[in-house]
PALO-960889 format. One record per residue (C-alpha): residue number from 1; y, x, z. Coordinates in nm, 2 decimals, always signed. Each point is the difference from the previous one (the first is absolute). Example, Ala and Ser with C-alpha at 12.3 -4.5 7.8 and 13.67 -1.06 7.14 Angstrom:
% residues 2
[r 1 [-0.45 +1.23 +0.78]]
[r 2 [+0.34 +0.14 -0.07]]
***
This chain:
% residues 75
[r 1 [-0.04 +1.21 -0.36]]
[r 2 [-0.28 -0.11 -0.24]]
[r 3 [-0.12 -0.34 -0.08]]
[r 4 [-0.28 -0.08 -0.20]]
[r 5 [-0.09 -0.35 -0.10]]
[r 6 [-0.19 -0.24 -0.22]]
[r 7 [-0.08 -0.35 -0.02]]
[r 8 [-0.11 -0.32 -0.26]]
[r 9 [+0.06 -0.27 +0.15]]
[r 10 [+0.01 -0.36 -0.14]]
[r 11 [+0.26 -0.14 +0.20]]
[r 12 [+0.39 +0.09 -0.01]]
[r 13 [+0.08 +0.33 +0.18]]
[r 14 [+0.36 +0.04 +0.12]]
[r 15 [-0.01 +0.34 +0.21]]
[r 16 [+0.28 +0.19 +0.18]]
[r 17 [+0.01 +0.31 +0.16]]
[r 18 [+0.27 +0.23 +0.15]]
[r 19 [-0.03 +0.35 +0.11]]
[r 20 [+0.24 +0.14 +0.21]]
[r 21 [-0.02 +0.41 +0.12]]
[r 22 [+0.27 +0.22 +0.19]]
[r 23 [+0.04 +0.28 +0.21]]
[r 24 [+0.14 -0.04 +0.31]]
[r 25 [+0.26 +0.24 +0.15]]
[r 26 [-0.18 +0.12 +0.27]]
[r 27 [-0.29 +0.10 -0.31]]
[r 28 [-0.29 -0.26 +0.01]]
[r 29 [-0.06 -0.19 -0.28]]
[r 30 [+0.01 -0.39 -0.02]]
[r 31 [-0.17 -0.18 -0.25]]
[r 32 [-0.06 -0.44 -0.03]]
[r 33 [-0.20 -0.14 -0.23]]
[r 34 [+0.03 -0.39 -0.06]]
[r 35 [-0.16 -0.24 -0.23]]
[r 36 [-0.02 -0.41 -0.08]]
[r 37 [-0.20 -0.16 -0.27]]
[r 38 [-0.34 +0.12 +0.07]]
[r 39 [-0.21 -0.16 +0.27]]
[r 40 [+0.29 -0.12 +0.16]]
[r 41 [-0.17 -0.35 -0.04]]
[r 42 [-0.32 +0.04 +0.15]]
[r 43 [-0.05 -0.09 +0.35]]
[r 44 [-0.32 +0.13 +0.16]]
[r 45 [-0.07 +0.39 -0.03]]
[r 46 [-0.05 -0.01 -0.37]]
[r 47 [+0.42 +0.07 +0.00]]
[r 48 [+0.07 +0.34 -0.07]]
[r 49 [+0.35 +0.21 -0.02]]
[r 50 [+0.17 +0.30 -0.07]]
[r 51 [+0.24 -0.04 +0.28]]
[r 52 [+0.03 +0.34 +0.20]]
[r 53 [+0.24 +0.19 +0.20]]
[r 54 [-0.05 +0.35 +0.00]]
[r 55 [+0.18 +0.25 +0.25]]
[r 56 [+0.00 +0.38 +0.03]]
[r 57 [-0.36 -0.01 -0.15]]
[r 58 [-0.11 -0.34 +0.21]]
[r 59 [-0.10 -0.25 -0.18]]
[r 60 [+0.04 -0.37 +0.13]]
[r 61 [-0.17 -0.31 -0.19]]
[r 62 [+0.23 -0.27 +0.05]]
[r 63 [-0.06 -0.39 -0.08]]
[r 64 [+0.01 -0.21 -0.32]]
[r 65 [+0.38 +0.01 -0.08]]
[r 66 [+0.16 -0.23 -0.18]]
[r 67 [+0.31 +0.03 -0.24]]
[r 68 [+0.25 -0.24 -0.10]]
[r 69 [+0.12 -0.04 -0.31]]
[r 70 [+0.14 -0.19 -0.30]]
[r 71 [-0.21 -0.03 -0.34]]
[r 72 [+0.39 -0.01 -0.15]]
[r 73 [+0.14 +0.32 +0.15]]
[r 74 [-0.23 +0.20 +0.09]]
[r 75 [+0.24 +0.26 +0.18]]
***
């Protein structure tokens, strides 16, 4: 996986993103891609995401997602 990206922006950017790839038993690959921060506050078809779900080579474009978290523990 490769991600390229650049931005100025003159507003605060808080981005997350979590990548998650396996191999299955049975041999087909898994991979889940999931991101906040970025678009996640538009609401008209300006909003954009990284959120995908890919399977065995199929790729699936899923919704905005939205993670939860703590600015004091970020874990």
């Amino acid at each position: 996986m490769m991600d390229f990206g650049r931005g100025h922006h003159n507003y605060g950017v808080a981005y997350f993103w979590a990548l998650f790839q396996t191999t299955l038993k049975d041999g087909r690959r898994v991979g889940v891609s999931l991101g906040d921060g970025f678009g996640s506050e538009y609401k008209s078809l300006e909003k954009a995401s990284e959120d995908f779900l890919v399977i065995d080579g199929k790729f699936y474009k899923l919704d905005v997602t939205e993670m939860v978290y703590s600015k004091e523990d970020y874990l």
